[in-house]
C-alpha positions as CSV (number, residue, x, y, z in Angstrom):
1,X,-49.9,-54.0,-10.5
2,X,-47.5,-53.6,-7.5
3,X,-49.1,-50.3,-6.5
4,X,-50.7,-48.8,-3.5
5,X,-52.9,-46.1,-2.4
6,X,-52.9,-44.2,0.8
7,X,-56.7,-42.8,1.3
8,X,-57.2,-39.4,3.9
9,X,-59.9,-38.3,4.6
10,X,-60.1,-34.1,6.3
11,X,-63.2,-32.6,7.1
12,X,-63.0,-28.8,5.7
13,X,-65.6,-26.6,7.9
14,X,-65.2,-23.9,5.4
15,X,-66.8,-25.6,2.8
16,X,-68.1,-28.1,4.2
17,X,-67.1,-31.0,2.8
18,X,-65.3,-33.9,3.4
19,X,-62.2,-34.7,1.9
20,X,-60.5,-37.6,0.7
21,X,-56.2,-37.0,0.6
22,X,-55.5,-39.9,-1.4
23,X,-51.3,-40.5,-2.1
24,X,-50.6,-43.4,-5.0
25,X,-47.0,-44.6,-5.2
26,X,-45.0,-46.9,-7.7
27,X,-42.7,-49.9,-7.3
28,X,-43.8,-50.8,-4.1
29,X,-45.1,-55.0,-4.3
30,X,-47.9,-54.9,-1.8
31,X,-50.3,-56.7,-3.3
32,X,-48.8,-58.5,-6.5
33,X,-51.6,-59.6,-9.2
34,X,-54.1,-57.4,-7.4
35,X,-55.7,-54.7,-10.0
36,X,-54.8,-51.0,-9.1
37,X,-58.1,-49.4,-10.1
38,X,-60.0,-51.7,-8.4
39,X,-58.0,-51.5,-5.2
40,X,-58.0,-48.0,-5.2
41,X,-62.1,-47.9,-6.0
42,X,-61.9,-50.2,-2.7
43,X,-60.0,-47.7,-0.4
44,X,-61.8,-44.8,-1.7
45,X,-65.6,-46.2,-0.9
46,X,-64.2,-47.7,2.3
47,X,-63.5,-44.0,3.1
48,X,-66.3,-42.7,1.6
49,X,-68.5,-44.8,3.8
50,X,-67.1,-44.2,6.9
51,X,-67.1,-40.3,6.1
52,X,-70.8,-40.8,5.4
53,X,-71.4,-42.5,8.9
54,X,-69.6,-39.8,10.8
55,X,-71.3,-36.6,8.7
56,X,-73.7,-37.9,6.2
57,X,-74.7,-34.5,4.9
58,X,-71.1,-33.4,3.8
59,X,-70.4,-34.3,-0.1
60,X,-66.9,-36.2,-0.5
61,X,-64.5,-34.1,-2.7
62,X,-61.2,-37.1,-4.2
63,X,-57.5,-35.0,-4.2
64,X,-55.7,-37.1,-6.1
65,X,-51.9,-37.2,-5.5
66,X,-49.0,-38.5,-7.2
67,X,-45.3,-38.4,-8.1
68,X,-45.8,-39.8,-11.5
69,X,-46.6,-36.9,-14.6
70,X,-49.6,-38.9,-15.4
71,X,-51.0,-41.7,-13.7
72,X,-53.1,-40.8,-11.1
73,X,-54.3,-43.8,-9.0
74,X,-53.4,-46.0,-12.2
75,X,-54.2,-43.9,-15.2
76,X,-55.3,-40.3,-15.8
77,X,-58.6,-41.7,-17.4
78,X,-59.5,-43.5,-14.2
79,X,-59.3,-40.3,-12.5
80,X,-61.4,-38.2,-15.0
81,X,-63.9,-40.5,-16.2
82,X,-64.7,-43.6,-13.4
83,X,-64.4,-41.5,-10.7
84,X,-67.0,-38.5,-11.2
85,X,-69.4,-41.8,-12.9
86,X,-69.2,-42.9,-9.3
87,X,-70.2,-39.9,-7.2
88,X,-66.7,-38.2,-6.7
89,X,-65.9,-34.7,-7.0
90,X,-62.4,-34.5,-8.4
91,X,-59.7,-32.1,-7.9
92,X,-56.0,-33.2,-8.7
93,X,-52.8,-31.7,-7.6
94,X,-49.6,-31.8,-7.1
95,X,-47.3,-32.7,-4.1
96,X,-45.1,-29.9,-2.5
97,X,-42.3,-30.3,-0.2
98,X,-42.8,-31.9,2.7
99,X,-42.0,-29.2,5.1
100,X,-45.1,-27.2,3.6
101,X,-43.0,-24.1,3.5
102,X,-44.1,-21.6,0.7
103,X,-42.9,-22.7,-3.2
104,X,-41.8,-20.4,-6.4
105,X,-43.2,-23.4,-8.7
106,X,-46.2,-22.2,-10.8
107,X,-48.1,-25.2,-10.5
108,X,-48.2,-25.3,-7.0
109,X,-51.4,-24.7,-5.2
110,X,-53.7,-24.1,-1.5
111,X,-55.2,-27.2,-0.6
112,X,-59.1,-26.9,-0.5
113,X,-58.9,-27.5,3.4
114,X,-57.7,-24.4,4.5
115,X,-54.6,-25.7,5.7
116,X,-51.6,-23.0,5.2
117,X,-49.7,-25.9,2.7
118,X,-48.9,-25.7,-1.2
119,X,-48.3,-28.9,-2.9
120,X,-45.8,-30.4,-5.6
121,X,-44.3,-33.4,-6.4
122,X,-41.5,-34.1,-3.8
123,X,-43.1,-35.1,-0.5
124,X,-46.2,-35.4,1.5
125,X,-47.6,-33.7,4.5
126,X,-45.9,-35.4,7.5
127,X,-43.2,-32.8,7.0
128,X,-45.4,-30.2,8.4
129,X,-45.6,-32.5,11.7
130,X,-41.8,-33.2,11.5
131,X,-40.8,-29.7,10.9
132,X,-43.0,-28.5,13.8
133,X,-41.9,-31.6,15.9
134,X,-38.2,-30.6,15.7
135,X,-38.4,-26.9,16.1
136,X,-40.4,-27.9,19.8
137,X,-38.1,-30.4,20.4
138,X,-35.2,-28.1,20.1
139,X,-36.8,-25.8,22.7
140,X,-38.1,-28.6,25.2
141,X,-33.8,-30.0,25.1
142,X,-32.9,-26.0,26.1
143,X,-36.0,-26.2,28.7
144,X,-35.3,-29.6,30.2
145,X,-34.6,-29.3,34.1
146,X,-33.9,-32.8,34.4
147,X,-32.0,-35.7,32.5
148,X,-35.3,-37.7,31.7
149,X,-36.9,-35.1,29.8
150,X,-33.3,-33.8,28.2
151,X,-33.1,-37.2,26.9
152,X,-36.1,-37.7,25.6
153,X,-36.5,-34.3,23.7
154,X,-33.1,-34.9,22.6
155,X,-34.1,-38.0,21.0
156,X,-37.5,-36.4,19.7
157,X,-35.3,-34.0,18.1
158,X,-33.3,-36.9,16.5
159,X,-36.1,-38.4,15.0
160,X,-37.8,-35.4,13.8
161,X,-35.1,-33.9,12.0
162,X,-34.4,-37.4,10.8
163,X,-37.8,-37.5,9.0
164,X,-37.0,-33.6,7.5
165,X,-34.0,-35.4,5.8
166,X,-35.7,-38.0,4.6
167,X,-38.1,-36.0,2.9
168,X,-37.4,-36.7,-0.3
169,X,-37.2,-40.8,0.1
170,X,-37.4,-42.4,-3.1
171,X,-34.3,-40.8,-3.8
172,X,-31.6,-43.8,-2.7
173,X,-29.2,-41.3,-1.6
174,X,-31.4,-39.6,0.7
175,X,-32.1,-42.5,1.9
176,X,-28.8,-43.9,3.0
177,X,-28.0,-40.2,4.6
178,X,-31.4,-40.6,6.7
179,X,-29.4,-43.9,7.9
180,X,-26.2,-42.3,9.1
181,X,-27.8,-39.6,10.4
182,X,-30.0,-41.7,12.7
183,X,-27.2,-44.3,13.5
184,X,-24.9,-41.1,14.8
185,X,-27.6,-39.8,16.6
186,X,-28.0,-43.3,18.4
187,X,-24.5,-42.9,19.4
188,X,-24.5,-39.8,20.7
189,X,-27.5,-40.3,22.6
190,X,-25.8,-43.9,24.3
191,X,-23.1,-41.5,25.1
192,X,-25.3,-38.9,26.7
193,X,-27.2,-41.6,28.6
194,X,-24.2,-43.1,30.1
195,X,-22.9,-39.7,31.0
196,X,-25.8,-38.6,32.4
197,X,-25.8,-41.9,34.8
198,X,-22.9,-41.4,35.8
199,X,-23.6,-37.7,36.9
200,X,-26.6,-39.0,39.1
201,X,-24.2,-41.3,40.7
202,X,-25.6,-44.8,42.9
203,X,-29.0,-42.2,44.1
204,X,-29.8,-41.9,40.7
205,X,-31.5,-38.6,40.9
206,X,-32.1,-37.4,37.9
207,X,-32.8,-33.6,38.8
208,X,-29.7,-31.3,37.4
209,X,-29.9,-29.5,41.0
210,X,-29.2,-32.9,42.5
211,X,-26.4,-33.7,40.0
212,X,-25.0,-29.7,40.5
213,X,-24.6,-30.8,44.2
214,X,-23.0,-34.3,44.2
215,X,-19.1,-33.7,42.4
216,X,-17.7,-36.6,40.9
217,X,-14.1,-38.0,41.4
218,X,-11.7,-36.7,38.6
219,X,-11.5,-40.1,37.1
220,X,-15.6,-39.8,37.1
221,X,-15.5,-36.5,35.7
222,X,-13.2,-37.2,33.3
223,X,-15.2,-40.0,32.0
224,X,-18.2,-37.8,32.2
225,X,-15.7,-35.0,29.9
226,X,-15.3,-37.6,27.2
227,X,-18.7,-39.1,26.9
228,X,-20.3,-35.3,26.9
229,X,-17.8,-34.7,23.9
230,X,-18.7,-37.8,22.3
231,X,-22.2,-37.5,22.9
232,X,-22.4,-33.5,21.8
233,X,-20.0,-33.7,19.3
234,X,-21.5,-36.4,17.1
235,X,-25.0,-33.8,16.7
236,X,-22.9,-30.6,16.5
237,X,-20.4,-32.0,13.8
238,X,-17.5,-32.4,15.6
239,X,-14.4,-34.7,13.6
240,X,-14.2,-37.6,13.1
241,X,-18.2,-37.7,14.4
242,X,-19.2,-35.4,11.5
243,X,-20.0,-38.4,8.8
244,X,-23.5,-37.4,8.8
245,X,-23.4,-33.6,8.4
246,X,-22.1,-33.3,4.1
247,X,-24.5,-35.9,3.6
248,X,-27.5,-34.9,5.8
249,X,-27.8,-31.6,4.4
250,X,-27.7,-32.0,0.6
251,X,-30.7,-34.4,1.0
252,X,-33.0,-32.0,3.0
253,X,-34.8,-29.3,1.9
254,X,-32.9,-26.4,2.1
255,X,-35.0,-24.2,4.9
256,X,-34.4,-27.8,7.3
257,X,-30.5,-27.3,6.2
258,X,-30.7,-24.0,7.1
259,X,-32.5,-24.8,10.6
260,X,-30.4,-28.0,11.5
261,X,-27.2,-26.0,10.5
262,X,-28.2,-22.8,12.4
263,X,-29.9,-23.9,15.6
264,X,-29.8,-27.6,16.1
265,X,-26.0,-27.9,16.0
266,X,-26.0,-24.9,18.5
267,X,-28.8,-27.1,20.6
268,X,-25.8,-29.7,21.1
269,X,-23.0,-26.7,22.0
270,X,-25.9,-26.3,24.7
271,X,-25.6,-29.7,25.7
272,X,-22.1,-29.5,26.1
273,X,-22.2,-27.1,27.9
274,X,-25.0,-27.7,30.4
275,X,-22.9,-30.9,31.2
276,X,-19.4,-30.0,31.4
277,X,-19.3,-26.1,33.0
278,X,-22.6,-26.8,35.1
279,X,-23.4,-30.2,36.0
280,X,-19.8,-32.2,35.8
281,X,-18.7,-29.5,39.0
282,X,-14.9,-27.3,39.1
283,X,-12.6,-28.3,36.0
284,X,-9.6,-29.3,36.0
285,X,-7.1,-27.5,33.7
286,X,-6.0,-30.7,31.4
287,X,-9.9,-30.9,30.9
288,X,-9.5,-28.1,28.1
289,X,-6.5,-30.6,26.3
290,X,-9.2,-32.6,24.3
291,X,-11.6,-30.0,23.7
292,X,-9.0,-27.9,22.1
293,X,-7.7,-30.5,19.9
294,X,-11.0,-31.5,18.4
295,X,-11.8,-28.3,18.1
296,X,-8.8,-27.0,16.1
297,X,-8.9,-30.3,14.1
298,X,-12.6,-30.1,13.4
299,X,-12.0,-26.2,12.0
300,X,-8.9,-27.4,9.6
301,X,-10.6,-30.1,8.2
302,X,-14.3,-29.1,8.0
303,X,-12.6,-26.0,5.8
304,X,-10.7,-27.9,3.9
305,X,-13.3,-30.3,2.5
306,X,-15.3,-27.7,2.2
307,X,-12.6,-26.1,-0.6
308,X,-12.9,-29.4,-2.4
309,X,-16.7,-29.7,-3.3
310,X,-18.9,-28.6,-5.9
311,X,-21.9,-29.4,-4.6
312,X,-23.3,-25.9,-2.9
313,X,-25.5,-27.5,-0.2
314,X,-22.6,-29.5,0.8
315,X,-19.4,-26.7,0.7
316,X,-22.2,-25.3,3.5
317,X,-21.9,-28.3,5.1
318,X,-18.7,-28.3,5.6
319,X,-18.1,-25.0,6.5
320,X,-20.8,-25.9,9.8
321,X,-18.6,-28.4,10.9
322,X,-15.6,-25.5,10.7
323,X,-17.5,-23.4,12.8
324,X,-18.7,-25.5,15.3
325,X,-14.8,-26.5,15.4
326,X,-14.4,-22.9,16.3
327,X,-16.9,-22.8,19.0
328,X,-15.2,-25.9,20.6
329,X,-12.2,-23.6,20.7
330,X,-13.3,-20.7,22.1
331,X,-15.1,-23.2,25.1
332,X,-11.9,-25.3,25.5
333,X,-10.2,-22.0,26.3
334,X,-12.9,-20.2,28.9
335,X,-12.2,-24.0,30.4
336,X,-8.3,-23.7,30.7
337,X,-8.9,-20.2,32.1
338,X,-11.5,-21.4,34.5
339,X,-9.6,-24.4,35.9
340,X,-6.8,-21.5,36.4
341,X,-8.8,-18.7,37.9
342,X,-8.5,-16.3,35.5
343,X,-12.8,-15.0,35.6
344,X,-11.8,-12.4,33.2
345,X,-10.1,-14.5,30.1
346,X,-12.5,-17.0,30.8
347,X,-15.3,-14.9,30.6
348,X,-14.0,-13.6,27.3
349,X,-13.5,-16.9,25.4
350,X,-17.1,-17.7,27.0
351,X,-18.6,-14.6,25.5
352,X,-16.5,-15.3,22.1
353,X,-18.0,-19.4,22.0
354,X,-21.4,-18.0,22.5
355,X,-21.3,-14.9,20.4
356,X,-20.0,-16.8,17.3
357,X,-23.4,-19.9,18.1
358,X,-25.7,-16.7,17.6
359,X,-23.5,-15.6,14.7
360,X,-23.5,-18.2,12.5
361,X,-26.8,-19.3,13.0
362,X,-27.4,-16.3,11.1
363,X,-25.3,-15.8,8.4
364,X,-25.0,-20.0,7.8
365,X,-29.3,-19.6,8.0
366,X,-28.7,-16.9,5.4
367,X,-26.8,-18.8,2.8
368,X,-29.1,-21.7,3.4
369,X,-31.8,-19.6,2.2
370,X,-29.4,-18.2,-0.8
371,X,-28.4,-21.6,-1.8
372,X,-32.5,-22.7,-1.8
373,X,-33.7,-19.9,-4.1
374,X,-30.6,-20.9,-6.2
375,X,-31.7,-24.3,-6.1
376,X,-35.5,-23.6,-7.0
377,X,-34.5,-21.5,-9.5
378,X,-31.9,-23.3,-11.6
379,X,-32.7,-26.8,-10.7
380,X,-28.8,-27.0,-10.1
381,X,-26.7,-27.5,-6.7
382,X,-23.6,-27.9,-8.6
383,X,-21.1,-24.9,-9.0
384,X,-19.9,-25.9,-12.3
385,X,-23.3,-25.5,-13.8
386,X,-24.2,-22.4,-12.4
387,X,-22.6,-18.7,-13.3
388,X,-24.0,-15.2,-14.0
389,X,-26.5,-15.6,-11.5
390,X,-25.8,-12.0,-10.1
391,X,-27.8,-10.4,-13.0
392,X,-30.5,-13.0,-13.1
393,X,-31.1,-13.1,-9.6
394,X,-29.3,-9.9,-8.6
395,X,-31.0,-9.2,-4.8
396,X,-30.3,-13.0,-4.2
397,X,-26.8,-12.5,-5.3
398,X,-26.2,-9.2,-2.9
399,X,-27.8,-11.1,0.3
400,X,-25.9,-13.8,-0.3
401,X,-22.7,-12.1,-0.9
402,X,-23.3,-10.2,2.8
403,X,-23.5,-13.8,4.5
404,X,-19.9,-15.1,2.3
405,X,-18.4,-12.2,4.4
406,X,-19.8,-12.5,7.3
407,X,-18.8,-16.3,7.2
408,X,-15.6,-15.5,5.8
409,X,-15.0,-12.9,9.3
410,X,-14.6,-9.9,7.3
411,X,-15.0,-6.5,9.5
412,X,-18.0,-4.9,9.5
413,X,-19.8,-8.2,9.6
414,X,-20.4,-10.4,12.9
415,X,-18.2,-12.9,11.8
416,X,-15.2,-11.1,12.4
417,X,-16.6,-9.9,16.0
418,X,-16.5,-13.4,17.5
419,X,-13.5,-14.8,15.5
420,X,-11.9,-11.5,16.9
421,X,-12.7,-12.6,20.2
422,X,-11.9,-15.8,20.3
423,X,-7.9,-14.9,19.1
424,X,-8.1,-12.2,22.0
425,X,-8.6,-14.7,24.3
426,X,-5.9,-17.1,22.5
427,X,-3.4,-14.1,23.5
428,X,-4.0,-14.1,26.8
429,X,-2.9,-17.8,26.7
430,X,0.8,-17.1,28.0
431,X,-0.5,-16.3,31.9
432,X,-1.7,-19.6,31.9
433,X,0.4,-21.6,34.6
434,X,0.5,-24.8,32.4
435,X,3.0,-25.3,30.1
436,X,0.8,-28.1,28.2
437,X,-1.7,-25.0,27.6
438,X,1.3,-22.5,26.8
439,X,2.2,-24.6,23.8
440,X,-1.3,-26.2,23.0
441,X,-3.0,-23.3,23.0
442,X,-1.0,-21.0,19.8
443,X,-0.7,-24.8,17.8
444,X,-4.7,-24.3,17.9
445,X,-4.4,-20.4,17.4
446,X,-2.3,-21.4,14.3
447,X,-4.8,-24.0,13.1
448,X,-7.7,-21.3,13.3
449,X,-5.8,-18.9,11.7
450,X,-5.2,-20.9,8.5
451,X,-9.1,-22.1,9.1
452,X,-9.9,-18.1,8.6
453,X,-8.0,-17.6,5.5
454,X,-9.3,-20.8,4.0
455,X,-12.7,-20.3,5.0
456,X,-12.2,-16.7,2.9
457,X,-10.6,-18.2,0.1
458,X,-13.1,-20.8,-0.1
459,X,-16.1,-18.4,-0.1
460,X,-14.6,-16.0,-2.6
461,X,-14.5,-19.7,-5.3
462,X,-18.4,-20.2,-3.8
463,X,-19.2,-16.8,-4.9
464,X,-17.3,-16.3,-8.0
465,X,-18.4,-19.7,-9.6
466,X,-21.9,-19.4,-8.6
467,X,-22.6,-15.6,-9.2
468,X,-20.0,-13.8,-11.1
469,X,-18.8,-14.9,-15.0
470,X,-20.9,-16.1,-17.5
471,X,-24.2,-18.9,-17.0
472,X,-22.4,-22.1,-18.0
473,X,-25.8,-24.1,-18.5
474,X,-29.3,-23.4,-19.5
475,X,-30.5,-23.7,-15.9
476,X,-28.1,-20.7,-15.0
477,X,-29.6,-19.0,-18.5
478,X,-33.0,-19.3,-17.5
479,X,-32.7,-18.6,-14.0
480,X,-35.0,-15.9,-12.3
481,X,-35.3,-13.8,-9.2
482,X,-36.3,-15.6,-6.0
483,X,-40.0,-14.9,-4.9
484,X,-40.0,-11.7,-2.9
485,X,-40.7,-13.0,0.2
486,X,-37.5,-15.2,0.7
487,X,-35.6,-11.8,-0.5
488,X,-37.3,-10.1,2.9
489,X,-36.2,-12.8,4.9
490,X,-33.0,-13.2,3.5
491,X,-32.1,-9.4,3.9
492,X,-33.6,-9.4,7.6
493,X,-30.8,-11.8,7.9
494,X,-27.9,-10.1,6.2
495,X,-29.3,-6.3,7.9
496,X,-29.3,-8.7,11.3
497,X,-25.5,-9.5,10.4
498,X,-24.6,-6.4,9.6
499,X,-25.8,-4.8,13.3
500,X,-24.2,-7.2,14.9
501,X,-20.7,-6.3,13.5
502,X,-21.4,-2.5,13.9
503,X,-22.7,-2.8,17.5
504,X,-21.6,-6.0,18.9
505,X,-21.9,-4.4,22.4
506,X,-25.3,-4.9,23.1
507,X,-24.9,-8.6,22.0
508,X,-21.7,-9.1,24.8
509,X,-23.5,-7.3,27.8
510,X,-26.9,-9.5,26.7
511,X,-24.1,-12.5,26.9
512,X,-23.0,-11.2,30.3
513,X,-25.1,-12.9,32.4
514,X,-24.8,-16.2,31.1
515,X,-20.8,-15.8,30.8
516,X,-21.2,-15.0,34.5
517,X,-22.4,-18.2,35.5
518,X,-20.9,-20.4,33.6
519,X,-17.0,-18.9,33.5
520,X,-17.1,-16.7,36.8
521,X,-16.7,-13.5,35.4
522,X,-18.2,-11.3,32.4
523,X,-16.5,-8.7,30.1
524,X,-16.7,-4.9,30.6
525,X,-19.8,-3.3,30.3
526,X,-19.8,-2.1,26.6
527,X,-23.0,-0.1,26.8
528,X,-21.3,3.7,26.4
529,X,-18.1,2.2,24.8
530,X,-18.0,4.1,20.9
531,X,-19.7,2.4,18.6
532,X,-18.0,-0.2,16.3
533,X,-15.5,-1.0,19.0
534,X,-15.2,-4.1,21.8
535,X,-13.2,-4.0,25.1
536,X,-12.3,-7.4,25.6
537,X,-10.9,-6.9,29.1
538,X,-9.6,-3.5,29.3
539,X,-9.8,-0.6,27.4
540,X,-6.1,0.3,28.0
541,X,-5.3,-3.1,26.4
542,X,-6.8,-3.0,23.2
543,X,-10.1,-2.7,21.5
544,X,-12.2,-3.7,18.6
545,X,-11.1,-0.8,16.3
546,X,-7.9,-0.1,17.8
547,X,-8.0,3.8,18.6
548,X,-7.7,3.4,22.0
549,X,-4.3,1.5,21.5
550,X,-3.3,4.6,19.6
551,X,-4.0,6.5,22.8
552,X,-2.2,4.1,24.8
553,X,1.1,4.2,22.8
554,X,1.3,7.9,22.1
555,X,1.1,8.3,26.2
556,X,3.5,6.0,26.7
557,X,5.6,8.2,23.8
């Protein structure tokens, strides 16, 4: 009574057999008065019927699926006894996440149809499509050559990544972050559409070539400025357009945190970008004003919320929408410095903006991962509850502690490479002609600075609560070691974070290109430059680990 099934049916070639996916869920009024068992005999021989029209010599094999303990389609008994009585091979199992992405749960198992899924009890299989969907989504945005097709992969990622949050639905909270994830995505795609129009102009060619040739007034590109910041800013997390972000992550899986954290906020820094330094033609110096503001305030306050949670998936959260604050930054400088001619600073805050998107998409992918094999060990995503994990889960607790400093920016780690950066190219700020700039830019300098030390202070409580001390419930008592293929992937990442800080050269001159078209200029050639050091714009200036200052001073001496 007020239950439904959802029937399946997948031909398996390797066994040949057909079978019937069948998904039973509660409190859902479809048919009230109707009787369960015999509405889910109904859907079953419907299915069965048409599977024996379209391969009559296959034998049908019933999966039965649901998120109750017991109670498949109506009662355990109807399962074991009716159905075998009427011809059906039974197997039962249980539902994994819907992403399909490998599970640590015992009773998880490999679907009879070959398919590269394990099943439990907190989704279906559209995740697999979703999860898919979004990752070629996120490539068709980067690949789009014209405004039509940006738009509508942009959108196509919006949906699919709003069906990854969703995931786990019947949970009401997951739910209503599913809503404001979609509803800010709506806005920001209005915003993008409108800018976008208004870059094609009264020809309304679409093309980006077309749009690169026609420059629009100032007032027109200024317009254009906002609605690009508006429109980027509401996917990438920028404040006050960051309402979905603490609550879209808690509710999804953590591997779809980790890859709407790590690349899909860095898919809208690409949108910002392709519209303002290619398509909106020459800035203006005040264009940098806005960017640097929201970007300073989006790095203060995404850090300090993140100091004030307990909730592990969602102190992550926060601490995205810090460092996409930080990007914001580092672009609304190489902006200032290109409106002013100066190719060489703006080329280093280009560099340090796009050096810190490929940073943090790994360690922030990394503690993703670290905060899923705590979850799917202790059950628990709040700090208070959790404790002495380093010597239950002791290689998840030294991974994890390599991406806490590399998000904190602590040298040797790539963190510190591009926050470095980034305040090298805030000290250049004094040749800037514009006194606006001259005072803006150290008030965001400041701002970033405190972000730094917070962001440090607020991974050493993440760390220390969660890993260090003594378990503080029985989920921390019992936990266990993640299974030893997240610990691979998890230490590719850290190792990968690690490189980066030691040799960040070959990252910059792989940058060089891109910082060449977009600010002007590139940064020196670091190939042959000592290892674990950076010239920024000249080596008699100063350098990532300061030696060749010394040489500098003691000649002058």
């Amino acid at each position: 009574h007020g239950k439904y099934s959802n029937i399946v049916a997948l031909p398996d070639r390797a066994s040949e057999e057909v079978i019937l996916v069948g998904a039973h869920y509660d409190s859902v009024p479809m048919c009230p008065g109707a009787d369960d068992n015999g509405s889910a005999v109904a859907a079953m021989l419907g299915c069965a019927a048409a599977c024996s029209l379209w391969r009559p010599i296959l034998p049908v094999v019933f999966v039965a699926f649901n998120r109750e303990e017991d109670g498949l389609l109506g009662s355990s008994d109807f399962v074991e006894s009716y159905l075998p009585k009427a011809g059906f091979e039974v197997r039962c199992a249980h539902i994994l996440e819907m992403v399909g992405f490998a599970s640590s749960e015992p009773d998880s198992q490999r679907l009879p149809t070959g398919l590269p899924l394990k099943v439990s009890d907190k989704g279906d299989f559209l995740g697999l499509l979703a999860n898919g969907s979004s990752t070629a989504a996120m490539n068709l945005v980067l690949l789009s050559a014209d405004a039509f097709s940006f738009l509508v992969s942009w959108e196509f990622m919006s949906l699919s990544s709003w069906a990854l949050v969703i995931s786990h639905h019947h949970i009401r909270e997951n739910m209503r972050a599913g809503y404001v994830y979609l509803l800010m995505a709506s806005f920001g795609t209005l915003a993008l559409l409108f800018a976008f129009g208004l870059l094609a102009g009264p020809g309304g060619d679409y093309a980006f070539d077309a749009m690169r040739a026609a420059h629009p007034s100032a007032g027109l590109a200024a317009l254009i400025l906002v609605l690009a910041l508006v429109g980027a800013g509401s996917k990438a997390g920028l404040v006050p357009l960051h309402a979905w972000l603490p609550l879209a992550h808690p509710a999804a899986p953590s591997h779809v945190s980790a890859l709407m954290s790590g690349v899909m906020t860095k898919v809208a820094v690409y949108g910002f970008i392709r519209i303002v330094f290619d398509l909106a033609g020459p800035p203006v110096w005040w264009w940098s004003m806005p960017v640097l503001v929201v970007g300073a305030i989006t790095a203060a306050m995404g850090v300090l919320y993140a100091l004030m949670q307990r909730d592990l998936k969602r102190v992550l959260a926060y601490s995205t929408i810090e460092n996409i604050g930080i990007v914001f930054v580092a672009l609304g400088l190489a902006l200032a410095f290109k409106a002013s001619g100066m190719a060489l600073a703006a080329a280093l805050a280009m560099t340090a903006a796009l050096l810190h998107v490929l940073n943090h998409s790994l360690f922030k992918t990394l503690l993703f991962c670290g905060a899923g094999a705590v979850l799917s060990s202790t059950g628990e995503r709040d700090l208070v509850k959790l404790g002495g994990l380093i010597h239950r889960m002791p290689k998840t607790a030294f991974v994890v502690l390599v991406g806490c400093m590399a998000i904190s920016a602590l040298p040797p780690l790539n963190g510190f490479v591009s926050e470095w950066l980034t305040f090298q190219a805030i000290l250049l700020s004094p040749q800037l002609p514009s006194w606006g700039l001259k005072l803006l830019i150290p008030a965001a300098g400041a701002l970033l600075a405190l972000s730094a030390a917070l962001a440090a202070a607020c991974f050493v409580r993440v760390y220390g609560i969660a890993f260090l001390g003594r378990p503080r419930s029985d989920a921390a008592r019992d936990a266990h070691e993640a299974d030893g293929i997240s610990v691979v992937a998890m230490a590719i990442l850290a190792a990968a974070c690690l490189i980066l800080g030691i040799l960040p050269g070959f990252a910059i001159d792989a940058l060089a290109p891109v910082a060449q078209l977009l600010a002007g200029g590139r940064m020196p050639t670091q190939l042959g430059v000592e290892w674990l050091s950076i010239v920024p714009i000249a080596e008699s200036r100063s350098s990532y680990n300061g030696r060749s200052e010394e040489r500098r001073v003691g000649k002058s001496v």
